[in-house]
C-alpha positions in Angstrom: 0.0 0.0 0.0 2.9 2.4 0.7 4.6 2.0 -2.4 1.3 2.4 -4.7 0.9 5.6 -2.5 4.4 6.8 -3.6 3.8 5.8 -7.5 0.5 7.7 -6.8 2.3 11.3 -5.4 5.0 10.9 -8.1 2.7 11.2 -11.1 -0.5 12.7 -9.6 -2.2 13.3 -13.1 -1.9 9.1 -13.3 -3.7 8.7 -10.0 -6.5 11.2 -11.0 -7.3 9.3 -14.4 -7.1 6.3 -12.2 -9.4 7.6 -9.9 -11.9 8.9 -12.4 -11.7 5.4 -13.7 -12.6 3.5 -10.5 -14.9 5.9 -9.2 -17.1 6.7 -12.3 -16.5 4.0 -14.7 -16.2 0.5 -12.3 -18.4 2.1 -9.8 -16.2 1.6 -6.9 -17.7 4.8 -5.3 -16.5 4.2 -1.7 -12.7 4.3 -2.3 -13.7 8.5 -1.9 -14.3 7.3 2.0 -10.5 7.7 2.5 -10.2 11.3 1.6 -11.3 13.2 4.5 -11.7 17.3 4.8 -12.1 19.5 8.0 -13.9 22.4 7.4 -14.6 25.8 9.8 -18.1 27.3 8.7 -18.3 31.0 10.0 -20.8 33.4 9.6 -23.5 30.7 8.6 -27.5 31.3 9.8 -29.0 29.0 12.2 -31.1 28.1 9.3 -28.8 26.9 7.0 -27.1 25.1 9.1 -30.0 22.8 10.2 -29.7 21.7 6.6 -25.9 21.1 7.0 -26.3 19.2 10.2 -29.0 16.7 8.6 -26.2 15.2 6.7 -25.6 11.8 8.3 -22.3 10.6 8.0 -20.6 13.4 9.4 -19.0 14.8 12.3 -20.4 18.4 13.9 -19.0 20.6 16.4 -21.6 23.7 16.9 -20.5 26.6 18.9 -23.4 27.1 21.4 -25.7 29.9 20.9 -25.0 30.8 24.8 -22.0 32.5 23.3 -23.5 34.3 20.4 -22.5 38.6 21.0 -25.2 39.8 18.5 -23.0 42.6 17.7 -24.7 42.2 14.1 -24.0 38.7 13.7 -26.9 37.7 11.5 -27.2 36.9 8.2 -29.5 39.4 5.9 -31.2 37.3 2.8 -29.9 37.9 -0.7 -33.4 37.6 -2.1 -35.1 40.4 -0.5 -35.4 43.5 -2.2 -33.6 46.3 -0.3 -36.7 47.8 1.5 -37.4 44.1 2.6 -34.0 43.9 4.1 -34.7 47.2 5.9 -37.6 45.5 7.4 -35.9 42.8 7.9 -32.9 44.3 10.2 -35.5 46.1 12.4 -37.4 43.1 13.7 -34.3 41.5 14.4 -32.8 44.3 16.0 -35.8 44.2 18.7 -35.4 40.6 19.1 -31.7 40.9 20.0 -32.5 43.7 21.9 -35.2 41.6 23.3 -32.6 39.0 24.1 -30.2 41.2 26.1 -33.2 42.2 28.2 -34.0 39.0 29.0 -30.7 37.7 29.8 -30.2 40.6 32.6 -33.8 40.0 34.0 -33.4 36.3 34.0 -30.0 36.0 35.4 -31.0 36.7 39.1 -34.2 33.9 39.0 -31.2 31.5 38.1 -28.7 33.2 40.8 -29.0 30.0 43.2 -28.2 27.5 40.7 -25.2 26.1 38.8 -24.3 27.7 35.2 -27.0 30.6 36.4 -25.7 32.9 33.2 -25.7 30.1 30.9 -29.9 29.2 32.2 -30.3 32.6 31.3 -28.9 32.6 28.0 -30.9 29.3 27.2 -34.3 30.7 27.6 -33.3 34.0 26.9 -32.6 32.7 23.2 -36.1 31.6 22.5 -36.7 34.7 20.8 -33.5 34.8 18.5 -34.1 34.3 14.7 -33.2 31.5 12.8 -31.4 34.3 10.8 -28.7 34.6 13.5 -25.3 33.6 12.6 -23.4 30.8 14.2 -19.9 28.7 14.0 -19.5 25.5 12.5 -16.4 22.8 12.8 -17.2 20.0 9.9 -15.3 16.8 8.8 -16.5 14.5 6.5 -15.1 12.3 3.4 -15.2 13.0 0.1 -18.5 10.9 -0.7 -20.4 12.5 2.1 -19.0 16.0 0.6 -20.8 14.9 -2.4 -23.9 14.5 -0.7 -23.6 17.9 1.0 -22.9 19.4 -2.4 -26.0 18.2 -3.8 -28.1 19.1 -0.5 -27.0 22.9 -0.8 -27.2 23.0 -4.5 -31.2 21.9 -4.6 -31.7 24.1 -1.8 -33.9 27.4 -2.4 -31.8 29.4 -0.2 -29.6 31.6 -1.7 -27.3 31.1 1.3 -27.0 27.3 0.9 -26.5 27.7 -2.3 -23.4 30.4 -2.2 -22.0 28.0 0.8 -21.9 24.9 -2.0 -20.0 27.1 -4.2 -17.4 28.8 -1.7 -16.8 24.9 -0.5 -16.4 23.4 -4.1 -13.9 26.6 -4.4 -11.5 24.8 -1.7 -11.7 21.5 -3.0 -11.8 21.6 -6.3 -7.8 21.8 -6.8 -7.0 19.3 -4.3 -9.3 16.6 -4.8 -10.8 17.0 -8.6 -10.9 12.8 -9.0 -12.7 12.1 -6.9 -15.8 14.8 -6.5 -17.7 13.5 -9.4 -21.0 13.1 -8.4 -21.4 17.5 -7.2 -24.9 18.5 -8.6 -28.4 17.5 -7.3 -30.0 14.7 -9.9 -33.1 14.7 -11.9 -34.5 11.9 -9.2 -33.5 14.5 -5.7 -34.1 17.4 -7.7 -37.7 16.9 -8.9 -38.8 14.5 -6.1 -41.8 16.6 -4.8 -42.7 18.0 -8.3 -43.6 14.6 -9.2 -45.7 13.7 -6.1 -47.5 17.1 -6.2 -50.4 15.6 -7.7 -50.8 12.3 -5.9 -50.6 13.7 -2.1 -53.3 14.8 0.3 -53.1 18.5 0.8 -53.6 18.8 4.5 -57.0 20.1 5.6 -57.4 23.1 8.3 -57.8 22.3 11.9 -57.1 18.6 11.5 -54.7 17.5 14.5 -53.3 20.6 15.3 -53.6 20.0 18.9 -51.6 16.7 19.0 -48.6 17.4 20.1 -47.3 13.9 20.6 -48.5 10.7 18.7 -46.7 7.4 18.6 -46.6 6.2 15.0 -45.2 2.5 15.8 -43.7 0.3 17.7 -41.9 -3.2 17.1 -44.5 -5.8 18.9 -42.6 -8.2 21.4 -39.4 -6.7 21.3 -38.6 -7.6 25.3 -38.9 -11.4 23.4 -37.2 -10.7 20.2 -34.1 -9.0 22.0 -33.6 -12.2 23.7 -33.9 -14.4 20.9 -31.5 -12.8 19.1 -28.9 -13.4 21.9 -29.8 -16.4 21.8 -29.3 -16.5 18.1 -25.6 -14.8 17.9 -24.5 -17.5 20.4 -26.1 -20.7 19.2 -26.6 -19.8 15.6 -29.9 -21.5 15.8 -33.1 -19.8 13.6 -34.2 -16.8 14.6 -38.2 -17.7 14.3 -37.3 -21.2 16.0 -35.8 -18.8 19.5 -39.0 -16.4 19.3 -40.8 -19.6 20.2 -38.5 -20.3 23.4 -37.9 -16.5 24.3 -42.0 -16.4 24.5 -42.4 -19.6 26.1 -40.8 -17.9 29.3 -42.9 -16.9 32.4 -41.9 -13.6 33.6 -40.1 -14.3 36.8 -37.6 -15.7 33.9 -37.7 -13.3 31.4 -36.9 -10.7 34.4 -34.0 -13.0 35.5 -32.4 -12.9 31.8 -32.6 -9.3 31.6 -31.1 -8.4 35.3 -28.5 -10.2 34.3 -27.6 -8.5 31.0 -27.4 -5.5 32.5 -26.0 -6.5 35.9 -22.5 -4.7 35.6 -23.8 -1.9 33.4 -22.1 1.2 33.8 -23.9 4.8 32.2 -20.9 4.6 29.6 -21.8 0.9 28.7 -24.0 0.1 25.5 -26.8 -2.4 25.1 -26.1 -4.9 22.5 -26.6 -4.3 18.9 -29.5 -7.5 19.6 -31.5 -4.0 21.0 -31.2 -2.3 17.2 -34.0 -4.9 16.2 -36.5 -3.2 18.2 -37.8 0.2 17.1 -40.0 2.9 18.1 -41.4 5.7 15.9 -43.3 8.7 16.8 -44.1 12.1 15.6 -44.0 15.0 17.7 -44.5 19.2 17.9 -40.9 20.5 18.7 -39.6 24.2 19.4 -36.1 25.3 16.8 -34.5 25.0 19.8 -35.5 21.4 20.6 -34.7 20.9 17.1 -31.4 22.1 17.3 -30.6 19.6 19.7 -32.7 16.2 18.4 -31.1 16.8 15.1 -27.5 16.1 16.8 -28.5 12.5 17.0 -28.2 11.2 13.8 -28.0 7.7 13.7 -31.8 7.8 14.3 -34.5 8.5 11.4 -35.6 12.2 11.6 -38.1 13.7 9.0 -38.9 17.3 10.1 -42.1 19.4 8.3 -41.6 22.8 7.5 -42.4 25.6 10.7 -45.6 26.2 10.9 -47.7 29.2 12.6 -50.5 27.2 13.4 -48.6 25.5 16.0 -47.7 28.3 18.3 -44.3 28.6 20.1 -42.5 27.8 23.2 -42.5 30.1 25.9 -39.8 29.6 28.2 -42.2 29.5 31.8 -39.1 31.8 33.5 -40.2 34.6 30.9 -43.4 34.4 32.9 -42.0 34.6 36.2 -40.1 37.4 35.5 -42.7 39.6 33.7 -41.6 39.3 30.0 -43.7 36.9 28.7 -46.1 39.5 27.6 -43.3 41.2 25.2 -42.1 38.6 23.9 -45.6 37.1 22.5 -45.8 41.1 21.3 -42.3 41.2 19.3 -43.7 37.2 18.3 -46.4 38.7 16.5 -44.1 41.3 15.0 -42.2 38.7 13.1 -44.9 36.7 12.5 -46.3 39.5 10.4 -43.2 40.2 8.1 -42.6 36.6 7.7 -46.0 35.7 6.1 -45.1 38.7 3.9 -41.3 37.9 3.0 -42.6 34.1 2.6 -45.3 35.3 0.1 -42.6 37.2 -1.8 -39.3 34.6 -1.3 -41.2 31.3 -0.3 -38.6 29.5 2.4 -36.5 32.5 2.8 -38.8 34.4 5.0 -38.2 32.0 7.7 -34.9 33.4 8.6 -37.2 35.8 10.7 -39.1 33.0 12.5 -37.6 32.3 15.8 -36.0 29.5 18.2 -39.3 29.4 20.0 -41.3 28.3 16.8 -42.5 25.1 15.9 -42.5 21.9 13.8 -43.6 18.8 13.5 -40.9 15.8 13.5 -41.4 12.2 12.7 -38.4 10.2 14.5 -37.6 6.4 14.7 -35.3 5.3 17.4 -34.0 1.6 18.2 -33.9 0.7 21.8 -30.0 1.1 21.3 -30.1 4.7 20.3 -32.7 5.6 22.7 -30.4 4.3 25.8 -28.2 6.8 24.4 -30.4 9.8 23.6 -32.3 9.3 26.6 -28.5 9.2 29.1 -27.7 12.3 27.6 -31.1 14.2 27.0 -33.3 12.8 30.5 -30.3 14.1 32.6 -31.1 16.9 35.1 -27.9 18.9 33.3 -30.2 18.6 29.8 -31.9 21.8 28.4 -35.4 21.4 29.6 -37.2 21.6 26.3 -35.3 18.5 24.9 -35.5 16.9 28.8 -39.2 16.7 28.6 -39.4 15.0 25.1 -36.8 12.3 26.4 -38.8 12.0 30.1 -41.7 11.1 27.8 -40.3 8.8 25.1 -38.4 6.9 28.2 -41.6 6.4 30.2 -43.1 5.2 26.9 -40.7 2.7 26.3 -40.7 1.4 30.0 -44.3 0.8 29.2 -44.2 -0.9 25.7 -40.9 -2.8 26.5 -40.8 -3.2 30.2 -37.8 -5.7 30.8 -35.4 -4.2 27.6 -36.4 -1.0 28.3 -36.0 -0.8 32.7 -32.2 1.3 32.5 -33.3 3.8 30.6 -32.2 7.3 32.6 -30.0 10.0 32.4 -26.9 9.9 33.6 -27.5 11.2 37.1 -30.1 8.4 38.0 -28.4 5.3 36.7 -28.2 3.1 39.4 -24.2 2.3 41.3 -25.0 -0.8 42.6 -25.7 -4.4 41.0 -29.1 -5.0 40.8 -30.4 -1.6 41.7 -33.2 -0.3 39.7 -33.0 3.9 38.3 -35.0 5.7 39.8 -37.0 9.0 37.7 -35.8 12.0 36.6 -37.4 14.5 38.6 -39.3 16.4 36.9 -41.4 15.5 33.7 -43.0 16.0 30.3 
């Protein structure tokens, strides 16, 4: 391998035909997987890089909005006209200004708790725009760059698409061979074009008020998680174990399970045997919710556009402190110029729609992933917004998994002794 490398940097033009020859013509797509970039995103909305982020295969480190100075750090929209951009800057100057407000009024209700500036910041933040810049650390492979490529390019957004070209700009002389595959195809580009016609158009009213609905759920998965252990040691028939796992009373089936986890530490990871059991369910987040469920990716997340009609988060220490009034009044203020920029430049106008607005999400989760979002996301040191969504997708899973499902917690509950059950989260959905 080291000598092809050095026959490879001695006559690079060789390589590249090479390349272009494996890649496009013998379809051997994933030898691009080696060729890693880092990239530093700066000056990029919060808007635009929700899009980024929903790339899969890639690594993310986001600088927090809790650190944000708002000294004009917001991206203004190519495609509005400059009387629309005028508009534009003075909503968003009232929400920042909103912001700062906030933080100082909010900062003594959190005085007797840890990170009592940063608590401030978080709720404080609900009312930022999606418009507002933040910082980006990115590293991904060539193939995945590809994917990324195509993502910005069939994106409406000016933004994204200016992002895809500055990007291509850095790469394009060091690694020509292998980006082949850059623009969006006829199938990604004209997907909803084509199924215009044949879907439902959603009728007024309908389930607006269902916040949480669970879509499905793998049936028996306490029983199939145990005959696929069964499986990966004996080898036997999967369908042939099911029998056996089911035949169990549940004095047994508890037994099996106790000890599985018995030496568990919160670090330790179920088995992949718990991947085979999913759960799907569709729920109303806030941005800011959003912001955070997107950072687990190895689940299944299909997010709707923001809508209106769902109303926003309020932060409840707004109301204890007096400002929840305001901050439904400067709501409404962007509300209004959004449905106008969005009548004029479609997606664009949601640069103005806040961290406190809402969507609906349709995520599946195996059991595996979920004892890892839930650690992280039930733990009394999680954002509250995110917090109650986990509190109420673990107590779901307790119910419809009861044995595969009994160490689900955060961190901060998982039990230190062998045997010991976790107790709840305070707090709840």
């Amino acid at each position: 391998m080291s000598e092809l490398r050095r026959q490879a940097c001695a006559d690079v033009a060789k390589a590249r035909r090479s390349n272009e020859k494996i890649i496009f013509s013998m379809g051997h797509h994933s030898v691009a997987e080696h060729s890693v970039f880092n990239f530093d995103l700066m000056e990029v909305s919060r808007l635009l890089l929700e899009e980024v982020e929903s790339l899969r295969l890639a690594s993310f480190t986001e600088k927090s909005q809790r650190y944000v100075t708002l000294r004009g750090d917001y991206t203004v929209p190519k495609e509005f006209s400059p009387e629309d951009r005028e508009a534009y800057r003075l909503v968003v100057e009232e929400l920042n200004g909103f912001y700062l407000t906030a933080c100082e009024r909010l900062k003594p209700l959190f005085a007797d708790l840890p990170r009592a500036e940063e608590r401030a910041k978080e709720d404080a933040r609900y009312i930022l725009p999606l418009g507002t810049q933040g910082q980006l650390g990115m590293t991904l492979n060539a193939r995945n760059l590809e994917h990324l490529f195509r993502k910005l390019k069939r994106s409406p957004l000016r933004e994204a698409q200016d992002l895809a070209e500055e990007l291509w700009k850095l790469v394009r002389t060091i690694a020509p061979s292998i980006l082949l595959f850059n623009d969006p195809s006829p199938f990604d580009k004209n997907l909803w074009e084509r199924l215009e016609n044949h879907l439902p158009k959603r009728e007024e009213g309908v389930g607006l008020t269902e916040e949480f609905s669970i879509i499905g759920a793998t049936s028996g998965g306490d029983e199939l998680i145990l005959s696929l252990l069964a499986a990966s040691r004996s080898g036997a028939p999967v369908k042939h174990l099911i029998g056996w796992a089911t035949s169990l009373d549940g004095e047994e089936k508890r037994e099996v399970y106790d000890d599985l986890f018995r030496e568990m530490a919160f670090f330790d990871t179920p088995p992949r045997e718990f991947e085979a059991v999913d759960l799907t369910f569709q729920a109303v987040v806030s941005a800011s919710n959003f912001a955070q469920l997107k950072r687990h990716r190895l689940a299944t997340l299909l997010a709707s556009s923001y809508d209106l009609s769902l109303g926003v988060t309020v932060p409840p220490s707004l109301a204890e402190v007096g400002l929840e009034g305001e901050f439904r009044g400067l709501i409404a203020k962007a509300e209004e110029l959004y449905e106008r920029l969005a009548t004029r430049y479609g997606e664009a106008g949601e640069y103005l729609l806040t961290n406190s607005h809402r969507r609906r999400v349709v995520v599946k989760m195996n059991l595996r992933e979920l004892y890892h979002f839930v650690r992280l996301r039930s733990d009394s040191h999680a954002q509250w917004d995110i917090r109650a969504l986990s509190q109420r997708l673990e107590a779901l899973a307790k119910r419809l998994f009861p044995l595969a499902a009994s160490r689900l917690c955060g961190k901060d509950t998982f039990p230190t002794g062998p045997g010991e059950r976790p107790g709840s989260p305070e707090g709840g959905a």
